[in-house]
C-alpha positions, 0 to 999 in steps of 0.5 A: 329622171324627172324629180318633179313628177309626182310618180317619181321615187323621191314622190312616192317614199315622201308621200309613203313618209307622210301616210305613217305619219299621218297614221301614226298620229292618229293612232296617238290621238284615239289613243288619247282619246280613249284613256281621257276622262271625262266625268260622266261621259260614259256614265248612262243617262239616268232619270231620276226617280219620281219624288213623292211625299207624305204629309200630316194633314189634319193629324192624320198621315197622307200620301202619297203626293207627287210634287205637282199635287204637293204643289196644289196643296201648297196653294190651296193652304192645306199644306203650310210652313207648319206641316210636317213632311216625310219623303223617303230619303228622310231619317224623320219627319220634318216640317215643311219649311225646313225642306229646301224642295218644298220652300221651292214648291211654296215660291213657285205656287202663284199668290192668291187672286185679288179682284181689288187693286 
């Protein structure tokens, strides 16, 4: 009996030796793999809900806006530091520079155009 040959009885218990072990880690590692947390990933994607807000213009309550029409009426000066704002999550009113999302509509809102250099 040749001990080289890969149909040999030493070949076949090897190779049937390393099939379990093979299978055994795999085994291990899916079951590790399935017990890992890792945080959010098997939460669903959520989207997040459209903001929308009310503001005092005028003294009189409007809205509501999304934040790209919050955002023309930031440039178009009718809403200003001074402009009392609500949106939903808010226990009350609160004037807009106090309000960390609208203070980013303000800097993202392009300065005024000035035909003089």
């Amino acid at each position: 009996m040749n001990d080289d040959n890969f149909f040999s009885i030493n070949r076949l218990v090897e190779f049937g030796m390393g099939l379990a072990v093979a299978q055994q880690m795999v085994k291990t590692m899916n079951s590790a793999m399935t017990n890992m947390h890792i945080p959010g990933s098997m939460n669903p994607m959520q989207i997040p809900a459209p903001q929308f807000y009310y503001a005092i213009i005028e003294g009189n309550q409007a809205g509501p806006f999304s934040e790209q029409e919050l955002s023309r009426l930031i440039a178009d000066k009718i809403i200003v530091k001074e402009t009392f704002i609500w949106k939903p999550s808010l226990p009350k009113w609160e004037i807009a520079e106090k309000l960390p999302e609208i203070l980013k509509l303000v800097a993202l809102a392009p300065p005024p155009f000035n035909l003089k250099p």
